[in-house]
BAFI-3210 file (N, C-alpha, C; in Angstrom, 3 decimals, decimal comma, padded with zeros to 6 digits):
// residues 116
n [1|2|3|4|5|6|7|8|9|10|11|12|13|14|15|16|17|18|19|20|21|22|23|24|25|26|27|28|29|30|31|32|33|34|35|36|37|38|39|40|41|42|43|44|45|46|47|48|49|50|51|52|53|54|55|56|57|58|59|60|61|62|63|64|65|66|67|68|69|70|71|72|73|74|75|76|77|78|79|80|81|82|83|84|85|86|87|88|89|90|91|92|93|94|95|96|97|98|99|100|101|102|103|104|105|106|107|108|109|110|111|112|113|114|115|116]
n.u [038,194|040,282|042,172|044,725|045,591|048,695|049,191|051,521|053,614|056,332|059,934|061,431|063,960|064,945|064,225|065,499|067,900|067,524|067,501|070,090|071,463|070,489|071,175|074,031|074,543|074,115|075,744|078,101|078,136|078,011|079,965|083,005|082,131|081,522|084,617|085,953|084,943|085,513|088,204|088,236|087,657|089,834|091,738|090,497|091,103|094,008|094,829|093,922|095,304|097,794|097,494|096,785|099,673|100,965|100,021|101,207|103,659|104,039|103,131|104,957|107,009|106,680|106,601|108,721|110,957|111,868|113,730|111,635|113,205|113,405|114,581|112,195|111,467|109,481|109,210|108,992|106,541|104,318|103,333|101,720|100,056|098,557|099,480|100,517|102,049|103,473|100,983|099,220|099,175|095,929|095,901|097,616|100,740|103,403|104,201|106,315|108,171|109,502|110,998|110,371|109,203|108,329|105,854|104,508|105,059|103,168|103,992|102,347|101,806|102,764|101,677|098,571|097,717|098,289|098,559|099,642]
n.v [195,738|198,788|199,532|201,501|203,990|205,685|209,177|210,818|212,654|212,931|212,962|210,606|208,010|207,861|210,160|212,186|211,142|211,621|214,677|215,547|214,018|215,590|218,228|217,818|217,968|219,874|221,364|220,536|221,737|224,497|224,741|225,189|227,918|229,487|229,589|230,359|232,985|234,565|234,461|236,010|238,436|238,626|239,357|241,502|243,392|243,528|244,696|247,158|247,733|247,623|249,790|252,130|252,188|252,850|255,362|256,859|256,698|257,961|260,570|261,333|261,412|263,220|265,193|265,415|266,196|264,117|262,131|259,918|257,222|257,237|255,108|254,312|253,774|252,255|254,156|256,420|256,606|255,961|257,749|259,456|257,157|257,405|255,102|252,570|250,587|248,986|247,589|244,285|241,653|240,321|238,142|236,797|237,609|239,768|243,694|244,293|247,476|248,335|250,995|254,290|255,188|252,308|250,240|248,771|245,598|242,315|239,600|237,243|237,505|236,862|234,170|234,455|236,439|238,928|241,788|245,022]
n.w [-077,309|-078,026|-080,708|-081,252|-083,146|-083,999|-084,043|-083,919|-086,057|-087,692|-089,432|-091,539|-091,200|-094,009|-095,167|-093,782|-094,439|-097,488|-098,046|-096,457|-098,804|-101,054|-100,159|-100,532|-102,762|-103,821|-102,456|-103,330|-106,092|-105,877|-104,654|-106,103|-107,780|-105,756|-104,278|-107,012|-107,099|-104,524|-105,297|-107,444|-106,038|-104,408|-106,455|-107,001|-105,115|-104,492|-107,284|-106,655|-104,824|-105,407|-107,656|-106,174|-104,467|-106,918|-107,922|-105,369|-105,553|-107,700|-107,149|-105,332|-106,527|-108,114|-106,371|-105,347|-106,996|-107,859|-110,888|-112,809|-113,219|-110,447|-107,217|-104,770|-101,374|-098,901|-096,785|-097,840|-099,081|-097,585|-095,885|-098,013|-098,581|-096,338|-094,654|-091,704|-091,874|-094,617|-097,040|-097,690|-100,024|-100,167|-100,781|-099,517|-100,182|-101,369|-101,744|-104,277|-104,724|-106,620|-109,426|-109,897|-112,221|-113,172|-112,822|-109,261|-108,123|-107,188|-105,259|-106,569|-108,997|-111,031|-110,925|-109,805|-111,322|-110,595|-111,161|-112,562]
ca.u [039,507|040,243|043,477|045,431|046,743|049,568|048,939|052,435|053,996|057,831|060,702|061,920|065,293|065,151|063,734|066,732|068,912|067,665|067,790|070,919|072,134|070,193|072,137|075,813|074,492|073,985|077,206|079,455|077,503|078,167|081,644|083,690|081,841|082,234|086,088|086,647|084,664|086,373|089,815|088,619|087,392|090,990|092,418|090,217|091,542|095,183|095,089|093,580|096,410|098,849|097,263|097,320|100,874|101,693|099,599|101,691|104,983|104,343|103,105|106,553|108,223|106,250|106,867|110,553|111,305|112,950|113,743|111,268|113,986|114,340|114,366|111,744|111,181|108,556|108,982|108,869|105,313|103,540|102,482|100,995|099,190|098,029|099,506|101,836|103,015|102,860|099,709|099,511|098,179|094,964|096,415|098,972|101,758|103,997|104,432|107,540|108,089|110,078|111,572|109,041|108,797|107,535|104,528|104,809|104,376|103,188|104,493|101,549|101,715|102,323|100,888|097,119|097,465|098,063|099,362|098,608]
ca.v [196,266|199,437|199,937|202,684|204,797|206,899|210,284|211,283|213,155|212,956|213,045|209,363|208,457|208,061|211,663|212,451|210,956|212,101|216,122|215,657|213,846|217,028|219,493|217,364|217,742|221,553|222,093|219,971|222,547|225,471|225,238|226,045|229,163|230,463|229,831|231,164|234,357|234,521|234,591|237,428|239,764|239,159|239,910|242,849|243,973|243,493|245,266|248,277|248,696|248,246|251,460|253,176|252,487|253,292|257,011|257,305|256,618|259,131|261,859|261,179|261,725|264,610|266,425|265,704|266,602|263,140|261,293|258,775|256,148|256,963|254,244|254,330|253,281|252,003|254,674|257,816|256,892|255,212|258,807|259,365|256,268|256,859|254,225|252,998|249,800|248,249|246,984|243,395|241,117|239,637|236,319|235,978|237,964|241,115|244,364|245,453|249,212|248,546|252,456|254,991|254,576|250,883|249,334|248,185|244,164|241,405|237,905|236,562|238,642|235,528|232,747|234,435|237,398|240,125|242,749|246,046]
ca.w [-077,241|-079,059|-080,908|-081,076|-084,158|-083,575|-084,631|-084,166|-087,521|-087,950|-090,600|-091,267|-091,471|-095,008|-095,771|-093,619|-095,640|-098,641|-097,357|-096,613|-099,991|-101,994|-099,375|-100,431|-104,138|-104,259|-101,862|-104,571|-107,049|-105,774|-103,858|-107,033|-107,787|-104,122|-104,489|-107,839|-106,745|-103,763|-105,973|-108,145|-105,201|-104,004|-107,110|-107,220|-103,646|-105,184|-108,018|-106,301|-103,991|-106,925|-108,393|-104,951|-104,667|-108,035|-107,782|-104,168|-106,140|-108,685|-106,698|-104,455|-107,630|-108,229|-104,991|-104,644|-108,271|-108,343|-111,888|-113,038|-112,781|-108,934|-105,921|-104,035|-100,104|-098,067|-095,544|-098,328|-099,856|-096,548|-095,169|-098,763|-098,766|-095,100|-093,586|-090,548|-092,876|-096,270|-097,368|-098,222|-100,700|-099,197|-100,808|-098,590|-100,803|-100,651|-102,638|-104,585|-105,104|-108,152|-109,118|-109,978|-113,313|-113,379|-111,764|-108,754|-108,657|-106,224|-105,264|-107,058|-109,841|-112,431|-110,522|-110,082|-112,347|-109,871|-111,786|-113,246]
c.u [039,681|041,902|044,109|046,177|047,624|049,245|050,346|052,943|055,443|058,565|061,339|063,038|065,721|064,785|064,859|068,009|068,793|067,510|069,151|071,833|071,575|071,424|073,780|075,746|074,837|075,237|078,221|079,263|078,171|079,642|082,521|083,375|082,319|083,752|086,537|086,063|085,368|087,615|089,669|088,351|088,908|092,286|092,073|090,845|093,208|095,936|094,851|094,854|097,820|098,951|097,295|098,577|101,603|101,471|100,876|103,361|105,102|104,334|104,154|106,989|108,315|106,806|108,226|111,441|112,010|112,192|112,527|111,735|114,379|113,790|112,955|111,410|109,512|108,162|108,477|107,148|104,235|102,645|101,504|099,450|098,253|097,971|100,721|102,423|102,592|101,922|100,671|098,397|097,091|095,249|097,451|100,193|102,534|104,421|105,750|107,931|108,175|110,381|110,025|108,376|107,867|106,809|105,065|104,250|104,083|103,506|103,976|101,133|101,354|101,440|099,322|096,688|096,981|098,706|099,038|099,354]
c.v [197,279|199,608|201,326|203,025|206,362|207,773|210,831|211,734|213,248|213,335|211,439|209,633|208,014|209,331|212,588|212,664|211,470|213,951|215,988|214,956|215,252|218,124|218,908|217,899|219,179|221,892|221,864|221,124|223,683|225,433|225,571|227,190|229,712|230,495|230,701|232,783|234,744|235,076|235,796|238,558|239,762|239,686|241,206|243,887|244,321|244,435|246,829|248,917|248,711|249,598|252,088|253,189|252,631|254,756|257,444|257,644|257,936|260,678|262,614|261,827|262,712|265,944|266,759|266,009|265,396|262,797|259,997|257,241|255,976|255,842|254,971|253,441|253,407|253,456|256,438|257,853|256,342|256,602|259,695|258,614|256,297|256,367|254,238|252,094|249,592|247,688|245,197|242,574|240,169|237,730|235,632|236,663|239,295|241,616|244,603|246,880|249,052|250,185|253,296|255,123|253,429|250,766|248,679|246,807|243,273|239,920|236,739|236,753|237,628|234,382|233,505|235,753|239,132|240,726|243,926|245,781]
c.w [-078,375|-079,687|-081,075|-082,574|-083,601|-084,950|-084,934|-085,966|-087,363|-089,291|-090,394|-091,313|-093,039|-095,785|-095,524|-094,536|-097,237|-099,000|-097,531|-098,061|-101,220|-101,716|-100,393|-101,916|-104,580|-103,778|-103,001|-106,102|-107,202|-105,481|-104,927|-107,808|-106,882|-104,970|-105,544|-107,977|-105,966|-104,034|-106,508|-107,321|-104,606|-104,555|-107,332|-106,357|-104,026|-105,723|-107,559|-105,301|-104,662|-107,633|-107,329|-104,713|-105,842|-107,902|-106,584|-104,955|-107,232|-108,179|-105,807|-105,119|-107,583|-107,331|-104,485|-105,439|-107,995|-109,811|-111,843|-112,828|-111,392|-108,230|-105,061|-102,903|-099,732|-097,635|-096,495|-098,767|-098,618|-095,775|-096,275|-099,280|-097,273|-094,317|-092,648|-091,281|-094,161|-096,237|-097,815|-098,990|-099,893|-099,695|-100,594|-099,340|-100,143|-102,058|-102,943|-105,190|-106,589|-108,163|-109,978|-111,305|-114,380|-112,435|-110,441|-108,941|-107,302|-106,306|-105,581|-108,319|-110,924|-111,826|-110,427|-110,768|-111,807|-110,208|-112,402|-115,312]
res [x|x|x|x|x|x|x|x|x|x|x|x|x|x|x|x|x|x|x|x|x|x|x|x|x|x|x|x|x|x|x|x|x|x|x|x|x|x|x|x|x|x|x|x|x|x|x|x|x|x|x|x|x|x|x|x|x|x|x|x|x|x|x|x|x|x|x|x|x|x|x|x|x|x|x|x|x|x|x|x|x|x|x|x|x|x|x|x|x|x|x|x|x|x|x|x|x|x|x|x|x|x|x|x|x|x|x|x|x|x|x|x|x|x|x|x]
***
């Protein structure tokens, strides 16, 4: 009678398991990098359209001989900036003109340091 060795080659289910406990180890590792990168590319995104609507506001000024202290609208600097509406913060917020003088600011401005 001859016996038989299995040749077969597999992954057990403890090699399994220990793949996937490496994988959980590196994810718990990494996942607060991702996020707080994440945060500053959207503060970077932010701040950039802060300074595009600040340039848009000035060059308004510029062109309409208004005062530094004037009001400014949506609808006067939007064909400056290119667009059909207001931009928005990619972290969920919204811009305020503020008058032409001052910065404009966003609704996140103190809470994640979106500001110029």
């Amino acid at each position: 009678m001859r016996i038989k060795h299995s040749t077969r080659s597999g992954i057990t289910l403890l090699e399994v398991i220990f793949l996937l406990a490496i994988g959980l180890l590196l994810y718990k590792l990494a996942w607060p990098n991702f996020k707080a990168q994440r945060q500053q590319v959207k503060r970077g995104i932010c701040l950039a359209h802060l300074e595009r609507i600040d340039a848009a506001k000035r060059q308004w000024a510029e062109q309409t001989r208004m005062p530094t202290n004037a009001a400014v609208e949506w609808r006067q600097i939007l064909p400056l900036l290119k667009l059909e509406e207001p931009p928005r913060c990619p972290s969920g917020g919204s811009y305020q003109l503020n008058r032409v003088g001052e910065p404009p600011t966003c609704d996140f401005g103190r809470l994640l340091d979106h500001k110029l």
